[in-house]
N, CA and C atoms as an extended XYZ file, in Angstrom:
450
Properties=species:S:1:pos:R:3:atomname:S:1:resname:S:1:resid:I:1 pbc="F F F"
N       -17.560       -1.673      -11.201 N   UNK     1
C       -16.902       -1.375      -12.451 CA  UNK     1
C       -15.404       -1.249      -12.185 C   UNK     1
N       -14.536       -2.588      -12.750 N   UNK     2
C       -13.039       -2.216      -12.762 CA  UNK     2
C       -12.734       -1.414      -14.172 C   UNK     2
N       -11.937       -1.024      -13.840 N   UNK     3
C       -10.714       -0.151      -14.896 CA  UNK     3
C        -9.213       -0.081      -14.751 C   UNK     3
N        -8.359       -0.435      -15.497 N   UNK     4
C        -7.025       -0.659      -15.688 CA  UNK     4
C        -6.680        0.174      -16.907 C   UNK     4
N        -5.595        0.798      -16.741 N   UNK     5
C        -4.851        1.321      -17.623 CA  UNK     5
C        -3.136        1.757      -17.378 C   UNK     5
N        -3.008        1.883      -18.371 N   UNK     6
C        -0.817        2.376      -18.281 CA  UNK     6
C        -0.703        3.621      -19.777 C   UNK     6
N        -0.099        4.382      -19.209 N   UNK     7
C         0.659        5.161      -19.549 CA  UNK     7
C         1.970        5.626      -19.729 C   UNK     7
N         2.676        5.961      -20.832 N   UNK     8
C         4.032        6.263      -21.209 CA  UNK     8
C         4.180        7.706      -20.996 C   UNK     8
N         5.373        8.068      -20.346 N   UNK     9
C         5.569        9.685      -20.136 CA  UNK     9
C         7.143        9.763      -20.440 C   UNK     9
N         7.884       10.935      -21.110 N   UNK    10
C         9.027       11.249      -21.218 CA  UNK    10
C         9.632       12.202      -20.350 C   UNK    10
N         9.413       11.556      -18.705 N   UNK    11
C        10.072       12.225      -17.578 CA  UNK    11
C         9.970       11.274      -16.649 C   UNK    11
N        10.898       12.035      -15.884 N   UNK    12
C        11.745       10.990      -14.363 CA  UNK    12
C         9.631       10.907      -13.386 C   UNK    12
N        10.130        9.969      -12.690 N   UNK    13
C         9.114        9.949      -12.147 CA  UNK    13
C         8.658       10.588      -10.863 C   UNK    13
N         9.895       11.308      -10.559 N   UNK    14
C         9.619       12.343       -9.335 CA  UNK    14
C         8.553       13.270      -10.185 C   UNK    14
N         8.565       13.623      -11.449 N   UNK    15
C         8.000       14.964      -12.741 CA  UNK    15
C         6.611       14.736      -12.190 C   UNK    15
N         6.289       13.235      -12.557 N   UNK    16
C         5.429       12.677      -12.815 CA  UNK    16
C         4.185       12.552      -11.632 C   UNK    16
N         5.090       12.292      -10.747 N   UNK    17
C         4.423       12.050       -9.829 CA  UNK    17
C         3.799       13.537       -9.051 C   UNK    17
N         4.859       14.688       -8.907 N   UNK    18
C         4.416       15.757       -8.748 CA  UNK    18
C         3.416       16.352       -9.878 C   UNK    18
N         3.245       16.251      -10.756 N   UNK    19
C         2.350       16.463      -11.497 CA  UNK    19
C         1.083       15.714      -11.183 C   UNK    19
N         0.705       14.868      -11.221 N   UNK    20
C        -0.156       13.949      -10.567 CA  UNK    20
C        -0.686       13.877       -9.350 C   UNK    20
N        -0.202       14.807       -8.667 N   UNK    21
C        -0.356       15.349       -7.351 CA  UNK    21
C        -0.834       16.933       -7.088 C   UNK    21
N        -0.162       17.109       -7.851 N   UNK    22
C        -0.606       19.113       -7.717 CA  UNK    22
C        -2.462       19.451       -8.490 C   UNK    22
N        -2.800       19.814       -7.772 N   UNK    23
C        -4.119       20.300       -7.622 CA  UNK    23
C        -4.609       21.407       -8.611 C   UNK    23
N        -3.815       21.696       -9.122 N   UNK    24
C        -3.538       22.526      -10.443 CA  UNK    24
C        -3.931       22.443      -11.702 C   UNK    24
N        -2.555       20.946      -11.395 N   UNK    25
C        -2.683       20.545      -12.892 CA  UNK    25
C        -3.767       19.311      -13.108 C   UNK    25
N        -4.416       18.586      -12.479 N   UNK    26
C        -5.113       18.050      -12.024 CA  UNK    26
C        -6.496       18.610      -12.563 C   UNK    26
N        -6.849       20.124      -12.129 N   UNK    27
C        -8.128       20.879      -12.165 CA  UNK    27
C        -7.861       21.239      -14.050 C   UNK    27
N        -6.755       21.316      -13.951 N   UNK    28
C        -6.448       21.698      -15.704 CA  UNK    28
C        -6.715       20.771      -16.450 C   UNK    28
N        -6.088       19.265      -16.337 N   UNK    29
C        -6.532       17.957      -17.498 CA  UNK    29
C        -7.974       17.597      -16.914 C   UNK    29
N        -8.148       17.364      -15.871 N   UNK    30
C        -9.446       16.534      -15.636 CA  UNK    30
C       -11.216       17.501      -16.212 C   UNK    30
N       -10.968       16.393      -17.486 N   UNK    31
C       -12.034       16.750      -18.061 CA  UNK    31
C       -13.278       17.178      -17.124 C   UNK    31
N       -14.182       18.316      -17.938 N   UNK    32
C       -15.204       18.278      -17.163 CA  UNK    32
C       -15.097       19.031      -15.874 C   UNK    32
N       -13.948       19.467      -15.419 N   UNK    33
C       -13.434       20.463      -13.956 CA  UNK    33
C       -13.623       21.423      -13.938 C   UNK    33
N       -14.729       21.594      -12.841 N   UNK    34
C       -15.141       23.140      -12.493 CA  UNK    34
C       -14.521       24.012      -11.807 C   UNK    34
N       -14.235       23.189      -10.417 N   UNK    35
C       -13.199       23.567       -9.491 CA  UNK    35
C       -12.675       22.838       -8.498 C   UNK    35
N       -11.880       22.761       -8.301 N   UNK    36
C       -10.747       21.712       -7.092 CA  UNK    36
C       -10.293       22.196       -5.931 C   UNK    36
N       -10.919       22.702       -4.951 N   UNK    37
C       -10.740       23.373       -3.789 CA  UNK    37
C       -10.189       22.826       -2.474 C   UNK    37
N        -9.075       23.010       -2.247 N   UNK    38
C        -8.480       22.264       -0.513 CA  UNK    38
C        -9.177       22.013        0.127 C   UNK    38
N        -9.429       21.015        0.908 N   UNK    39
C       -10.109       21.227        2.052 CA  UNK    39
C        -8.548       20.354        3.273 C   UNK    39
N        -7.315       20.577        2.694 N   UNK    40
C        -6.698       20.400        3.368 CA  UNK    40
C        -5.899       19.008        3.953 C   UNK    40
N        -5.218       18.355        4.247 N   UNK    41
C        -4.644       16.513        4.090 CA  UNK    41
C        -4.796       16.122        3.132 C   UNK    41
N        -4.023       16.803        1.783 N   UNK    42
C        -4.627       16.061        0.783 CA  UNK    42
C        -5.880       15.702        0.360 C   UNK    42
N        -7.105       16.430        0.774 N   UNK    43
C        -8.300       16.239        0.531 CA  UNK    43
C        -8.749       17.837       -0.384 C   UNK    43
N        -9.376       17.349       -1.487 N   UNK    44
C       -10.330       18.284       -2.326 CA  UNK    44
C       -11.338       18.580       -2.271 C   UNK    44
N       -12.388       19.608       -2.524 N   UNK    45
C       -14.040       19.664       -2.713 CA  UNK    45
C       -13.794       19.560       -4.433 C   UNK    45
N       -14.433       18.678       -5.171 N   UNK    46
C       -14.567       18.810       -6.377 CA  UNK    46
C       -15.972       19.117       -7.306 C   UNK    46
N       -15.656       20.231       -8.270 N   UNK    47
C       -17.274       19.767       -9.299 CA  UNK    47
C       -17.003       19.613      -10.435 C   UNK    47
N       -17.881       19.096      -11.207 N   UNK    48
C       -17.231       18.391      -12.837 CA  UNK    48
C       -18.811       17.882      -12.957 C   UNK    48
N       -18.908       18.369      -14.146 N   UNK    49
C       -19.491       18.172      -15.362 CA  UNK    49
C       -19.485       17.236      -16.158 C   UNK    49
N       -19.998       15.535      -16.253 N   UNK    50
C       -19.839       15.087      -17.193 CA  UNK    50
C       -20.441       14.261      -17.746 C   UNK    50
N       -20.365       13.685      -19.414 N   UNK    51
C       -21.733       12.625      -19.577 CA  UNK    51
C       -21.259       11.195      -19.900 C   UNK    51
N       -22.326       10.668      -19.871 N   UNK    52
C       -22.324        8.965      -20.077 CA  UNK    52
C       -23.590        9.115      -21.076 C   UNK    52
N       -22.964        8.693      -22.397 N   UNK    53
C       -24.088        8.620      -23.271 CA  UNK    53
C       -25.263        9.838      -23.611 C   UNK    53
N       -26.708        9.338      -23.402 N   UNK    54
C       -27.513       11.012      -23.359 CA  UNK    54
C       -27.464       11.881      -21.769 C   UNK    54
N       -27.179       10.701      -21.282 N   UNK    55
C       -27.031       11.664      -19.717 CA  UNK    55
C       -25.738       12.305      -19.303 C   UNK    55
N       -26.316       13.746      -19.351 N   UNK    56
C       -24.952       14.615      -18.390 CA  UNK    56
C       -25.443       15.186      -17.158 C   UNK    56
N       -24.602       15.051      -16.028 N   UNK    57
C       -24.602       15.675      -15.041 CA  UNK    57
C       -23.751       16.765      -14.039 C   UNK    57
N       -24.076       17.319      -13.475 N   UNK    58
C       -22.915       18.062      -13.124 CA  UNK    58
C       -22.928       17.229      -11.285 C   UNK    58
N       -21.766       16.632      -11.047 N   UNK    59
C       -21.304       15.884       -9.478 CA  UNK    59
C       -20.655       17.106       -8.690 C   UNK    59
N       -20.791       16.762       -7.641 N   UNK    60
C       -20.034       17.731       -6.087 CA  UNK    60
C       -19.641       16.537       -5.888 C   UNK    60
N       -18.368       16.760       -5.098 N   UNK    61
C       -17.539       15.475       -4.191 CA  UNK    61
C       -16.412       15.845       -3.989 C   UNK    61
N       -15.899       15.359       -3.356 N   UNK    62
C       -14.101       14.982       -2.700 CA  UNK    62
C       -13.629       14.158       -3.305 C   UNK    62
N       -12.235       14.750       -3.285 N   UNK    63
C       -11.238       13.846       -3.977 CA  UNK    63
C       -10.110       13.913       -2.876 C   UNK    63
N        -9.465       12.659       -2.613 N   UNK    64
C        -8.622       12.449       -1.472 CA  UNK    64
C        -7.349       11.989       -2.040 C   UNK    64
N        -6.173       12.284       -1.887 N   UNK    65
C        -4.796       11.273       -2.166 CA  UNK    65
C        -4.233       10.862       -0.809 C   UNK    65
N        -4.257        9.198       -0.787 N   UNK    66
C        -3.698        8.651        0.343 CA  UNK    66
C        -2.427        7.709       -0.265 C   UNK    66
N        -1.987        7.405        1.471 N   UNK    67
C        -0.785        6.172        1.338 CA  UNK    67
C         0.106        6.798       -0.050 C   UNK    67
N         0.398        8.324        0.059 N   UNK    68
C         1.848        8.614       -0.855 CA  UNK    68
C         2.968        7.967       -0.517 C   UNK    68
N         3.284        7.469       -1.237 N   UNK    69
C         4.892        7.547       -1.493 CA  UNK    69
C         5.680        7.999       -2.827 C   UNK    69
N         6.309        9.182       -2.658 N   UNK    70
C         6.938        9.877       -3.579 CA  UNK    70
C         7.778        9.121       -3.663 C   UNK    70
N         8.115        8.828       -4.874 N   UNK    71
C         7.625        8.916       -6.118 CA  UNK    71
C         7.032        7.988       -7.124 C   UNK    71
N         6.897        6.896       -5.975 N   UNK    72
C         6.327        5.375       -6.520 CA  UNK    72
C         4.457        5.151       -6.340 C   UNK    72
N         4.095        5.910       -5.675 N   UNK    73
C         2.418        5.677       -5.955 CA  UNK    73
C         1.616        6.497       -4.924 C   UNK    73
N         0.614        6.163       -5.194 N   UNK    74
C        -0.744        6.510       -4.347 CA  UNK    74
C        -1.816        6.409       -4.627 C   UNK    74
N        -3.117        6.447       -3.738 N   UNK    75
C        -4.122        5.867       -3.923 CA  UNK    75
C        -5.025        7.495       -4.026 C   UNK    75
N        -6.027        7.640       -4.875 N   UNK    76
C        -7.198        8.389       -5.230 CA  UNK    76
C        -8.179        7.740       -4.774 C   UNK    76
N        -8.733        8.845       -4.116 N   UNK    77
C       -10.564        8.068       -3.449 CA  UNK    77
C       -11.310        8.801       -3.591 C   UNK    77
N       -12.270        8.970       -4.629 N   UNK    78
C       -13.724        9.705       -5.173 CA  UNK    78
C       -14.764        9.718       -4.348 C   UNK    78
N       -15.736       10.503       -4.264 N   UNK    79
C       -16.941       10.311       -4.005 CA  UNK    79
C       -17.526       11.401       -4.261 C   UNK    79
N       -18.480       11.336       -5.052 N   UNK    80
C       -19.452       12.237       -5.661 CA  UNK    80
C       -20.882       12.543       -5.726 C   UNK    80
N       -21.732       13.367       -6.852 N   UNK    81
C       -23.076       12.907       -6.355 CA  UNK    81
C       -23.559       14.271       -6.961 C   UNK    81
N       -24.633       13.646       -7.718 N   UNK    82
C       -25.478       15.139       -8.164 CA  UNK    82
C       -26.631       14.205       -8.862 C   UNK    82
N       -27.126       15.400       -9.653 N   UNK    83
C       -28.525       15.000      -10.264 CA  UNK    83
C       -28.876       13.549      -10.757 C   UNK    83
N       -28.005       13.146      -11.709 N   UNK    84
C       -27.564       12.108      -12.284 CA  UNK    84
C       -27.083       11.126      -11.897 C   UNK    84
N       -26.888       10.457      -10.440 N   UNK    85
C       -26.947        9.663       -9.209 CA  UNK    85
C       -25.606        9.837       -8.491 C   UNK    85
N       -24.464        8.844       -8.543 N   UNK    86
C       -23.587        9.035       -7.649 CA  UNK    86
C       -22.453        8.222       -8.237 C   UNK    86
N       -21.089        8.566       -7.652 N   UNK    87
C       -20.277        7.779       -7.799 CA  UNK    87
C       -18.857        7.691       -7.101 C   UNK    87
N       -18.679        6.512       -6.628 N   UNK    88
C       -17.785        6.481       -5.152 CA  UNK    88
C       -16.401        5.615       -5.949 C   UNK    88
N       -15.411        5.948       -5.796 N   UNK    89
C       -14.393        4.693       -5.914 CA  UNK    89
C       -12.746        5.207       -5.696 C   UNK    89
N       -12.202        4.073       -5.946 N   UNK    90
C       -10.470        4.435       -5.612 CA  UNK    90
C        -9.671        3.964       -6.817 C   UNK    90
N        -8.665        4.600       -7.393 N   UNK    91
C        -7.558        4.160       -8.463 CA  UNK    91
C        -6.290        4.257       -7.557 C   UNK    91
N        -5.737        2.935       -7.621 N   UNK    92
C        -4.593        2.812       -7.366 CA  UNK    92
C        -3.210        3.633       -8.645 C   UNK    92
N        -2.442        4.195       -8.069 N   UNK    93
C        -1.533        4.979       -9.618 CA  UNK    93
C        -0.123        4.767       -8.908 C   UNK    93
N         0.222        3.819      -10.036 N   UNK    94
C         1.633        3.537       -9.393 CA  UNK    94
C         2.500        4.048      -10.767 C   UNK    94
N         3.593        4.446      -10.647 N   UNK    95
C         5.169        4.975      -11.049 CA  UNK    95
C         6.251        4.406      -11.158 C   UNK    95
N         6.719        3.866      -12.661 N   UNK    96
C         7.741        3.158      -12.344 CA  UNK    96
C         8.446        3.939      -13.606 C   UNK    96
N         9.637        3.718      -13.186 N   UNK    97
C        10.869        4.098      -14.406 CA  UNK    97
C        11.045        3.185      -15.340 C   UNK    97
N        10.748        3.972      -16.867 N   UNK    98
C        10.933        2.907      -18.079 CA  UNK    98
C        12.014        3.632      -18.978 C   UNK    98
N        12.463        3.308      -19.896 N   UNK    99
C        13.201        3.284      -21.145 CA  UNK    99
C        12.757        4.541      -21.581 C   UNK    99
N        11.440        5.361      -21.228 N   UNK   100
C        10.749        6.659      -22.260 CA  UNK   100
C        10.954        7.540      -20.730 C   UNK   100
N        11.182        7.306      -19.750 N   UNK   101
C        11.173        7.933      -18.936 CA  UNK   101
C        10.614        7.167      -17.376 C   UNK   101
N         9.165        7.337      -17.537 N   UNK   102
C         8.199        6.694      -16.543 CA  UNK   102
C         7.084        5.900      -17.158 C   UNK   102
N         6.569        4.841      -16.454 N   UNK   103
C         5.087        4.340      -17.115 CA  UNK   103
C         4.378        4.597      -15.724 C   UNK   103
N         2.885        4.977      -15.940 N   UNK   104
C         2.031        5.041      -14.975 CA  UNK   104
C         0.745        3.921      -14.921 C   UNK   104
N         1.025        3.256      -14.439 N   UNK   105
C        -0.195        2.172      -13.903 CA  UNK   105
C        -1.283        2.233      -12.849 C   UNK   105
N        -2.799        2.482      -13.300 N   UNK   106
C        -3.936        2.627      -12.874 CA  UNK   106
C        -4.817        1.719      -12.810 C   UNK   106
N        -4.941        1.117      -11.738 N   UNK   107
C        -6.239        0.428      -11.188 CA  UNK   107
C        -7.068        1.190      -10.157 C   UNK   107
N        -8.360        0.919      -11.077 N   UNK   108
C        -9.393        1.775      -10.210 CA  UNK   108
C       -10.713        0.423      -10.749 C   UNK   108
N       -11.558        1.055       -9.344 N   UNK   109
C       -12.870        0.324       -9.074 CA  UNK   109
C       -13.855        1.688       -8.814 C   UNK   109
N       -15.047        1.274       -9.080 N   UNK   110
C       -15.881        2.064       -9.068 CA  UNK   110
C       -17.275        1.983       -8.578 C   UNK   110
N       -17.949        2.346       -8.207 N   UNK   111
C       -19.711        1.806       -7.809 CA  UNK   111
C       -20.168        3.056       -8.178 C   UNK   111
N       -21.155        3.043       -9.351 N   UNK   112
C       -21.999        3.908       -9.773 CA  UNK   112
C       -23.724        3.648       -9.650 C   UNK   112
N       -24.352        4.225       -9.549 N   UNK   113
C       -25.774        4.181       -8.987 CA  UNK   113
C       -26.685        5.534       -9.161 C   UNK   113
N       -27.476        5.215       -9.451 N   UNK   114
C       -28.579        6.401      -10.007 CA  UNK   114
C       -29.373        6.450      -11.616 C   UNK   114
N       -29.740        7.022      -12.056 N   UNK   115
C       -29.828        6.940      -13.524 CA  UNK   115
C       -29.068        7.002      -14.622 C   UNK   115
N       -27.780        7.656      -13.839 N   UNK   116
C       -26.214        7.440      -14.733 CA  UNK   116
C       -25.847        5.924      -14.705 C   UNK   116
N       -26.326        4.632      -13.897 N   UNK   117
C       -25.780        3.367      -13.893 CA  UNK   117
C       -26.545        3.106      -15.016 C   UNK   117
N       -27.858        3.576      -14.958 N   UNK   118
C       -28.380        2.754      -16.386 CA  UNK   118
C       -28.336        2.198      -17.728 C   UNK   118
N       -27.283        3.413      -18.270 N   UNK   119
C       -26.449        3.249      -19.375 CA  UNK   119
C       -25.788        1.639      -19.787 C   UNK   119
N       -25.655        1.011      -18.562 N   UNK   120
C       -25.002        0.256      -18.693 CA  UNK   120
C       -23.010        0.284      -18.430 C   UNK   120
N       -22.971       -1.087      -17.816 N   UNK   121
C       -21.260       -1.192      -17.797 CA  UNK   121
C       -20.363       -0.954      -19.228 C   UNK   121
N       -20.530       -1.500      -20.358 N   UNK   122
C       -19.873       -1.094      -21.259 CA  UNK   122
C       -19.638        0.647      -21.738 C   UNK   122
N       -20.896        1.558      -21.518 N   UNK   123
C       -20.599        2.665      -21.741 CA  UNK   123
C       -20.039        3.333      -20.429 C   UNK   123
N       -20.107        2.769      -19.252 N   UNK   124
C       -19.293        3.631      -18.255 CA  UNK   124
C       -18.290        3.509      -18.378 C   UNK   124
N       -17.548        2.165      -18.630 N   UNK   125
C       -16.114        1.900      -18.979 CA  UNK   125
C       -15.724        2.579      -19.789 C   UNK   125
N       -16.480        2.547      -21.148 N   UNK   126
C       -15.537        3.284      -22.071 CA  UNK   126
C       -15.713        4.581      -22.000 C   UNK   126
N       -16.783        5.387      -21.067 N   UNK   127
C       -16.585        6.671      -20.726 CA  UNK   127
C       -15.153        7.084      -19.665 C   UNK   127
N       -15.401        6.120      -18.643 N   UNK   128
C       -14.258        5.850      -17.771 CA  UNK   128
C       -12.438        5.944      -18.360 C   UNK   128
N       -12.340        5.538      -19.466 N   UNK   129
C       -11.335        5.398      -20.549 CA  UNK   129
C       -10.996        6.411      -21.236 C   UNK   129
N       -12.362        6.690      -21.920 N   UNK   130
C       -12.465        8.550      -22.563 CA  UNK   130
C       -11.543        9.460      -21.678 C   UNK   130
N       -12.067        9.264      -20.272 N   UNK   131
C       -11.788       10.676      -19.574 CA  UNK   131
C       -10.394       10.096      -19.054 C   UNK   131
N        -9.885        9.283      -18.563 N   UNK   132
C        -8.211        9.023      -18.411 CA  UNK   132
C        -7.648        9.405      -19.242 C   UNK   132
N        -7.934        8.507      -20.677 N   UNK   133
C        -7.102        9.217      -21.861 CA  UNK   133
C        -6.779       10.392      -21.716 C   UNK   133
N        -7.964       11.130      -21.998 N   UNK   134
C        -7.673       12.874      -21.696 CA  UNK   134
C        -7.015       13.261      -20.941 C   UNK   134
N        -7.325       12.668      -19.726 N   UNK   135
C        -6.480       13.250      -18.902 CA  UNK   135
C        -5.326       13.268      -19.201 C   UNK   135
N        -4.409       12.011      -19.058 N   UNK   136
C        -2.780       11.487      -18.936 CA  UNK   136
C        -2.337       12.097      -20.349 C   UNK   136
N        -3.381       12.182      -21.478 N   UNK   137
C        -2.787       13.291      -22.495 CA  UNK   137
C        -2.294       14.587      -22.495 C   UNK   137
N        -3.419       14.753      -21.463 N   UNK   138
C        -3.338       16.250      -21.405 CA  UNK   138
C        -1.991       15.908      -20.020 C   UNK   138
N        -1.915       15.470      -19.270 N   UNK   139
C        -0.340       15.627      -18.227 CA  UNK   139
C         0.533       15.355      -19.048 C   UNK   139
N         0.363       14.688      -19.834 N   UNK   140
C         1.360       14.480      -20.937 CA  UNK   140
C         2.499       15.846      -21.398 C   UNK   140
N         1.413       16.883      -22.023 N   UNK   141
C         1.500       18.105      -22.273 CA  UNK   141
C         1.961       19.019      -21.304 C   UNK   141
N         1.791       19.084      -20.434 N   UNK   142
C         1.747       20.215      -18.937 CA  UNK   142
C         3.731       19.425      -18.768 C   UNK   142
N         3.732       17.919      -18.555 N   UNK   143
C         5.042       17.613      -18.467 CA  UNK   143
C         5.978       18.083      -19.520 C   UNK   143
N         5.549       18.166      -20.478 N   UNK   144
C         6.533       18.652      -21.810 CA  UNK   144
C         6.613       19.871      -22.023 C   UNK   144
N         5.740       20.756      -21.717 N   UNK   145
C         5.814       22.234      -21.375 CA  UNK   145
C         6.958       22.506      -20.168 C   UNK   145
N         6.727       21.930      -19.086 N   UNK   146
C         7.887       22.096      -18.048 CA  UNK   146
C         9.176       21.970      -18.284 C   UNK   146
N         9.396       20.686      -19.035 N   UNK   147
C        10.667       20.818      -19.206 CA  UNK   147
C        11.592       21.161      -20.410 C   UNK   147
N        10.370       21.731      -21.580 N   UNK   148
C        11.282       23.177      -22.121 CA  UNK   148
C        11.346       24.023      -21.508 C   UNK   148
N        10.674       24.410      -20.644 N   UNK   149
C        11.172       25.655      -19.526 CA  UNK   149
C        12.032       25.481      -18.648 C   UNK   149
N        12.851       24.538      -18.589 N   UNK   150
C        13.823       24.082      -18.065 CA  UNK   150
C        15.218       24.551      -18.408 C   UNK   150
């Protein structure tokens, strides 16, 4: 399962990128987040809660950020796994400076397996979509909060 998406933000992309990075704010937008715990190199223990259609599950897994470069990109690498089968993959998130501030560009791949694949590719995608949206909405917010406190 590929997925592509871009996002518009009204901040420099150092904002952006630290936001997108902090473990915080991260555990705050990402739908479905139970808890986001160090395990240290940029590596997380993660749990989240979430559904595809009639099936919800609650996943355990790691979440990793590699190959940073502040303030132009990095790579996310999933891997998960609970009742509801499993799911492993990487989004590339790159940072570039636009006219509104920054745009954020996401390519991610995915391999899902278990009784959550069953649903089918069209509803993982557009579940897959659901939960970015949210997300980059919700960083959206956390960025615009910061810098009235500015």
């Amino acid at each position: 399962m590929d997925f592509n998406s871009e996002y518009e933000f009204d901040a420099p992309p150092e904002d952006v990128f630290d936001a997108l990075t902090s473990p915080e704010t991260v555990a705050v937008c990402l739908p479905g987040c139970e808890a986001l715990e160090p395990l240290g190199n940029d590596r997380y223990e993660a749990a989240m809660t979430i559904g595809v259609a009639a099936i919800k599950g609650r996943f355990r897994g790691t979440v990793a950020m590699r190959d940073m470069q502040r303030p132009d990109s990095f790579t996310l690498q999933v891997d998960g796994k609970g009742s509801t089968g499993f799911a492993r993959g990487e989004a590339r998130i790159e940072i570039a400076s636009s006219e509104a501030g920054s745009t954020v560009m996401v390519r991610s791949s995915a391999k899902v397996g278990g009784p959550i694949a069953r649903v089918g590719q069209r509803l993982l995608v557009g579940t897959a979509k659901m939960v970015a949206d949210k997300f980059f909405a919700c960083l959206g917010e956390q960025l615009e909060a910061a810098s009235d406190g500015h």
